[in-house]
C-alpha positions in Angstrom: -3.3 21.9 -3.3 0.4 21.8 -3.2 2.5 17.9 -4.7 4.5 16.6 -1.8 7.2 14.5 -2.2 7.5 10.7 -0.3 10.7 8.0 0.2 9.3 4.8 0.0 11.6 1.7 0.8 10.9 -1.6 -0.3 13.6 -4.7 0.2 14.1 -5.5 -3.8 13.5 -9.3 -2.7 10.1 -8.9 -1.6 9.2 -5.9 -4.2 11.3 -4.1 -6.3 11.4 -1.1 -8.4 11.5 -3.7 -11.5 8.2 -5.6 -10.0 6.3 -1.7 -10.2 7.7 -1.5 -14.0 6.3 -4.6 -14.6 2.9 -4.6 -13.5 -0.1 -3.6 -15.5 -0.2 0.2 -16.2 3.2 0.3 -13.9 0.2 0.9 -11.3 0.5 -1.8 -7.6 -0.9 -1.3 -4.3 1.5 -0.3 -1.8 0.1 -2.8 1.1 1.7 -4.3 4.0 3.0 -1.0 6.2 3.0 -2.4 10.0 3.9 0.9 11.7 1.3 3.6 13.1 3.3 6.6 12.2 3.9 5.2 8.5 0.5 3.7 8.3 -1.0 7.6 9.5 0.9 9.2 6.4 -0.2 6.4 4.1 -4.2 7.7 5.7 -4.0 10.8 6.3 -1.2 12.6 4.3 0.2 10.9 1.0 -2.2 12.1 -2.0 -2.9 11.0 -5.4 -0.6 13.1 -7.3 2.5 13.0 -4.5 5.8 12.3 -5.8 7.8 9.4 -4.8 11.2 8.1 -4.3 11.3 4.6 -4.7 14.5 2.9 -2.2 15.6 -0.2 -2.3 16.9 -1.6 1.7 18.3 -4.3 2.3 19.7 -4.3 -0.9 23.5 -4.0 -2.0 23.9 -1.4 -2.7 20.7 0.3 -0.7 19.5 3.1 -2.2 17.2 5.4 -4.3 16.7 3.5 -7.7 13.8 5.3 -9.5 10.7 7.6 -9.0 6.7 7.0 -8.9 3.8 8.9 -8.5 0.7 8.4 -6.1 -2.4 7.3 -8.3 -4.6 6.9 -5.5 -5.1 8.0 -2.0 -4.8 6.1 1.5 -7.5 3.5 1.8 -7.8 0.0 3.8 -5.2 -2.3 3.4 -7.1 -5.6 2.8 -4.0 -7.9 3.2 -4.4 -7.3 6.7 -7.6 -9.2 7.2 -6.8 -11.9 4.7 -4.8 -14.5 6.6 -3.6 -15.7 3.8 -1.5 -13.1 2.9 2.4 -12.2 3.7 0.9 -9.3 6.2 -2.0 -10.4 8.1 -3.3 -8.5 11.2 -6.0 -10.2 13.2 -7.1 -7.3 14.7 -7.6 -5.5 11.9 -11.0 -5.9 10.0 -12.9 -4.4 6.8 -15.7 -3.2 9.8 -12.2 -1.8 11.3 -9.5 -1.4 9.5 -6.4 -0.5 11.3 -3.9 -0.2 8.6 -3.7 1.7 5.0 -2.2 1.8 1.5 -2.2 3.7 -1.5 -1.6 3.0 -5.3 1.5 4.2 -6.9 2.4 4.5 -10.7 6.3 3.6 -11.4 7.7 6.8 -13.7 11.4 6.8 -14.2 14.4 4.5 -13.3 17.1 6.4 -12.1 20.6 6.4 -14.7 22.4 4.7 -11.1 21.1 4.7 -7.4 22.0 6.7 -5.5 23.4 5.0 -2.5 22.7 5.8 1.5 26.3 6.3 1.7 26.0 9.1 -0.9 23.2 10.4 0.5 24.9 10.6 4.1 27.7 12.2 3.0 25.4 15.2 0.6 25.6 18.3 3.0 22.3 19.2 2.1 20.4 16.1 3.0 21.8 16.2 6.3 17.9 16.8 7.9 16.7 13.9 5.5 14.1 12.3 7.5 15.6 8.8 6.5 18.5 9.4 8.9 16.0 10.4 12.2 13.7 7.6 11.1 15.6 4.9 9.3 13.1 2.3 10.2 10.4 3.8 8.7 9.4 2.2 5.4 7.5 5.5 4.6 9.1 8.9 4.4 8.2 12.5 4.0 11.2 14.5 2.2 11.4 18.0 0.8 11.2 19.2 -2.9 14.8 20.4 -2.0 15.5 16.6 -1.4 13.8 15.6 -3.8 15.4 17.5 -6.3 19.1 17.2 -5.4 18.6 12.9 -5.1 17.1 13.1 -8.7 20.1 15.2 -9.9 22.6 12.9 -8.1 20.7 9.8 -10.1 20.3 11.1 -13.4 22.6 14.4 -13.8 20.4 15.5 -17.1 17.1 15.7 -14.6 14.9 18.6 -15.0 12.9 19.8 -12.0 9.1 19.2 -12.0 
């Protein structure tokens, strides 16, 4: 089965590249997606072993500031039942669970982020799917997008 490769975006106040690094094993939960079409790629499409980009929004600059990898594959999101938590959903329940997660592994901080602005202005990530979707916290890019991001954030890169 063939790697595919993610943009996940994550506002550095609430969770940022530096929290991943600093957790046990680099390894947290990636918990609290509130939209369907995010939530069915988090179910039904990211994989343990999928690449990701890890974005920080809402940032200054925003941007791509390191990579991860999937360590685990979509299962219930828990915070969604607990009210306690920052993302609770009432309607969601451990009988029912409306909303999904995986685990991620942080790998590499990039040598500089690589800004939106440089991103928009690449001809070759003109398709990105984080310019038809910005509001999407979960995106699904191309090994070609992949690849030329990584290159832009740490020239001495080599391809997986």
């Amino acid at each position: 089965m063939s790697k595919h490769y993610w943009l996940f975006k994550s506002e550095p106040t609430a969770y940022s590249f530096a929290d991943l690094m600093d957790e046990p094993k680099q390894t947290a939960e990636w918990d609290g997606v509130r939209n369907y079409q995010a939530r069915n790629f988090l179910r039904d499409e990211i994989k343990e072993g999928d690449y990701v980009l890890f974005y920080h929004s809402n940032a200054k600059p925003t941007g791509v500031v390191g990579t991860a990898v999937v360590v685990r594959n979509g299962y219930p999101d828990h915070t969604a039942w607990d009210p306690n938590s920052e993302h609770p959903d009432p309607k969601s329940s451990p009988e029912k669970p409306i909303w999904y997660m995986v685990d991620i592994r942080g790998q590499v901080e990039l040598e500089k982020t690589v800004t939106l602005a440089e991103m928009r202005s690449t001809p070759s990530l003109e398709n990105c799917s984080i310019f038809t979707r910005p509001r999407l916290s979960v995106h699904p890019i191309t090994y070609e997008e992949w690849d030329i991001i990584l290159k832009m954030g740490s020239p001495l890169f080599k391809t997986i």
